[in-house]
BAPAKOL-181696 format. One record per residue (C-alpha): residue number from 1; z, y, x. Coordinates in steps of 0.2 Angstrom, whole numbers, plus 5000, padded with zeros to 4 digits. Layout:
R  num     Z     Y     X
R  NUM     Z     Y     X
...
REM end
This chain:
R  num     Z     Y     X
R    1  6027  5595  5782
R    2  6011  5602  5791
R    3  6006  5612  5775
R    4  6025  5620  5776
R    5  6024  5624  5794
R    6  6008  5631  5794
R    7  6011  5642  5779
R    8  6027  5650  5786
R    9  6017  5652  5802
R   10  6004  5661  5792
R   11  6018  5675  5783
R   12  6026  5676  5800
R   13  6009  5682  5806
R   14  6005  5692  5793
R   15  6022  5701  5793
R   16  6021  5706  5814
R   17  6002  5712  5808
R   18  6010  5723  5794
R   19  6025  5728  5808
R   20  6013  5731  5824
R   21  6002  5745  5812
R   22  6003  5763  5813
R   23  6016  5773  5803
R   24  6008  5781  5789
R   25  6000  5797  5793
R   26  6014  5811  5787
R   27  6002  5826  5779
R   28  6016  5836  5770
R   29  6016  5851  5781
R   30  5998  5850  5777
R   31  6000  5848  5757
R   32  6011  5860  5754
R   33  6001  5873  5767
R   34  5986  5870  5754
R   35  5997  5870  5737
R   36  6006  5890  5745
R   37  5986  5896  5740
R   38  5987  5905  5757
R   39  5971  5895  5763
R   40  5958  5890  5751
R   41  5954  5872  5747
R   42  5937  5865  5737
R   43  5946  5872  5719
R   44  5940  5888  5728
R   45  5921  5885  5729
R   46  5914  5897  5718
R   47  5901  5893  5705
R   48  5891  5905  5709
R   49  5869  5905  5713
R   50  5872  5912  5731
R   51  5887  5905  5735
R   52  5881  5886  5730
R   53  5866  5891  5739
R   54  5875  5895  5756
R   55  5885  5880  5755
R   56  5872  5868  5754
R   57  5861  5877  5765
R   58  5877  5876  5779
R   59  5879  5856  5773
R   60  5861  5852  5774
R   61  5862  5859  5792
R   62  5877  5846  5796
R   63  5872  5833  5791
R   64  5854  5835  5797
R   65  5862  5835  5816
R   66  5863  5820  5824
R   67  5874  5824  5837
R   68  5889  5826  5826
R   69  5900  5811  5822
R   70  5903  5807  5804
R   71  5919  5814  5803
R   72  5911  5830  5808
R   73  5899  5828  5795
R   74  5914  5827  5782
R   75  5921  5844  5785
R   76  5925  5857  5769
R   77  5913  5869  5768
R   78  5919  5882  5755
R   79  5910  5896  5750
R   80  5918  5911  5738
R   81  5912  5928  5736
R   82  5901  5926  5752
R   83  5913  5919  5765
R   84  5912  5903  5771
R   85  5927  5892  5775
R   86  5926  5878  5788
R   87  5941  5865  5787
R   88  5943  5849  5793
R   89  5944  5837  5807
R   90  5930  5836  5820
R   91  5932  5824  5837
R   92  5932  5840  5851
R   93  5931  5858  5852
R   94  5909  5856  5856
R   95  5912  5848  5839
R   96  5919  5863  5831
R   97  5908  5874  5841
R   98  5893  5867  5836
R   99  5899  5866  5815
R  100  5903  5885  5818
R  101  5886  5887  5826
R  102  5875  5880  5810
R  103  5887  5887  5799
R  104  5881  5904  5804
R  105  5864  5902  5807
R  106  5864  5894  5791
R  107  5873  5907  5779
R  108  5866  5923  5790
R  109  5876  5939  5788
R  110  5890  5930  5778
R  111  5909  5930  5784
R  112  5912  5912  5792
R  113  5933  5908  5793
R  114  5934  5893  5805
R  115  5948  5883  5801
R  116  5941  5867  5809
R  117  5953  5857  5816
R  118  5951  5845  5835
R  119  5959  5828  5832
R  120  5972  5823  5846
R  121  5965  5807  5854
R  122  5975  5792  5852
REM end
């Protein structure tokens, strides 16, 4: 009898756990925005010496920075034809700045598109 109560204790538990969690995360407006080809994604790096160069000149930079939360250090960095596209998620907008900042110094004269995104704040 202990082993049977206990047990349905347990999936009641577990059950509420799953319940009481956030809704999963809805990205559609965000997949289909990426699938139109109206902003570039990683399938859009190009292969090319200077633009591989730029990118992990602009990554090396990043990640080398430690006032920047891991989220911020897991942004896109896309580089094609000598621009630079910045997308992601980063924690604030001195997040952003900052990531547009070594991004810049980083690739020099090239085009930098900012499409960083501020996280809401739960």
């Amino acid at each position: 009898m202990k082993q049977i109560t206990l047990s349905l204790f347990c999936v009641c538990v577990f059950t509420w756990s799953a319940l009481a969690q956030d809704p999963a995360a809805d990205n559609t407006s965000k997949n289909r925005r990426d699938r139109s080809g109206e902003t570039r994604t990683s399938g859009n790096q190009s292969n090319s010496p200077e633009d591989v160069k730029i990118t992990a000149a602009i990554r090396r930079a990043i990640v080398k920075d430690h006032s920047l939360s891991a989220t911020a250090k897991n942004v896109k960095i896309i580089t094609s034809e000598g621009t630079v596209t910045l997308r992601g998620p980063v924690k604030n907008e001195a997040e952003k700045t900052k990531i547009a900042e070594l991004a810049q110094s980083a690739a020099g004269k090239e085009k930098i598109e900012d499409q960083l995104e501020v996280k809401a704040s739960k």
